[in-house]
FITOR-367452 format. One line per 5 residues: number of its first residue (from 1); their letters; for each residue x, y, z of C-alpha. Coordinates in steps of 0.02 Angstrom, whole numbers, m for minus. Example, Ala and Ser with C-alpha at 12.3 -4.5 7.8 and 13.67 -1.06 7.14 Angstrom:
% residues 2
1> as> 615,m225,390; 684,m53,357 $
//
This chain:
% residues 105
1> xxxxx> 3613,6791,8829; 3431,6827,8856; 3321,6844,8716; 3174,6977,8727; 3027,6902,8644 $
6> xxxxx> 2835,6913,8663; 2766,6795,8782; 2649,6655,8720; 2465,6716,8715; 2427,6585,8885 $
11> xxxxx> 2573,6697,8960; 2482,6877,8933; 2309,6790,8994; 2397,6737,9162; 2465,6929,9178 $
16> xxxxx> 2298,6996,9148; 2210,6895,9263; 2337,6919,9414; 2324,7136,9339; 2158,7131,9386 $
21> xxxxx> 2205,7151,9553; 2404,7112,9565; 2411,7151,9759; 2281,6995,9807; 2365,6837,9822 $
26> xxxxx> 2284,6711,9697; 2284,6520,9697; 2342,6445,9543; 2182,6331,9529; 2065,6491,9520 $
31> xxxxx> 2181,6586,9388; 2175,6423,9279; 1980,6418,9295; 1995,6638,9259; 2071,6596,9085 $
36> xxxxx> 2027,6428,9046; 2206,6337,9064; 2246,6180,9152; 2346,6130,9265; 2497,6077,9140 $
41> xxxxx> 2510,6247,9027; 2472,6358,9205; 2590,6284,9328; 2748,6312,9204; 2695,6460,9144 $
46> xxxxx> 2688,6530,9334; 2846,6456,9363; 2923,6526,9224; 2865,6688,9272; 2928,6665,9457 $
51> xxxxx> 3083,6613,9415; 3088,6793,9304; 3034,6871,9452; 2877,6928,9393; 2789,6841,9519 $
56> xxxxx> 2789,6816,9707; 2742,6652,9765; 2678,6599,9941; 2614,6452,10044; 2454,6464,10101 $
61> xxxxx> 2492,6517,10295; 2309,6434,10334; 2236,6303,10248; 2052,6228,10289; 2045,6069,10381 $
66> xxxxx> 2100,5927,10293; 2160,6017,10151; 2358,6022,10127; 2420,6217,10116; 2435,6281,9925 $
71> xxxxx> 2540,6390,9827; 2478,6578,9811; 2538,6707,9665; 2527,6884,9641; 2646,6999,9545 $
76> xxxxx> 2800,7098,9589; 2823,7270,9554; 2919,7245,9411; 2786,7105,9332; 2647,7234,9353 $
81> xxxxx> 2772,7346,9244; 2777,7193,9113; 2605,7181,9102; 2584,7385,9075; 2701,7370,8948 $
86> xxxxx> 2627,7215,8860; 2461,7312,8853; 2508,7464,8749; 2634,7346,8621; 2540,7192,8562 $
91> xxxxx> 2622,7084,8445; 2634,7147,8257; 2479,7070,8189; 2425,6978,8357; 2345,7136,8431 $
96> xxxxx> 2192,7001,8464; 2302,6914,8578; 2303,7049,8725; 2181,7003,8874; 2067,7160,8861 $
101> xxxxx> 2079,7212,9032; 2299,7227,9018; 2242,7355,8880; 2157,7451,9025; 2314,7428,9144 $
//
């Protein structure tokens, strides 16, 4: 049985990040330096979220020279929905913990 619960706060930063602009692919790196997460609370967190399908993941089809090829993110469809709907219901006394530009989604 699934439970429905509120993401963690580092969850509803990585959605609004990748809702600025959810049809651009996005390297995990560059959303990590977006809302100040490292590598260990970002990579499970995205994988958490594609195993949900919230979000699509790619290999880079053409990485520079000498540089192996990297994972890219964006959201589905139904992740963009997620993020909507995270935006208009914050948390019961967490309201704070809504990245500002979801509200705007």
């Amino acid at each position: 049985m699934v439970r429905a619960r509120r993401p963690s706060a580092q969850t509803v930063l990585v959605l609004g990040a990748l809702a600025d602009d959810p049809e651009t692919w996005r390297y995990g790196y560059e959303l990590g330096q977006q809302v100040g997460l490292k590598a260990g609370s970002l990579y499970p967190i995205l994988i958490r979220l594609r195993d949900r399908d919230m979000l699509e993941a790619s290999w880079e089809e053409a990485p520079s020279p000498g540089r192996p090829p990297r994972h890219l993110y964006r959201l589905t469809a139904e992740g963009v929905r997620w993020a909507a709907e995270l935006a208009v219901e914050p948390a019961p006394g967490h309201a704070t913990t809504v990245h500002p530009r979801l509200r705007e989604a």
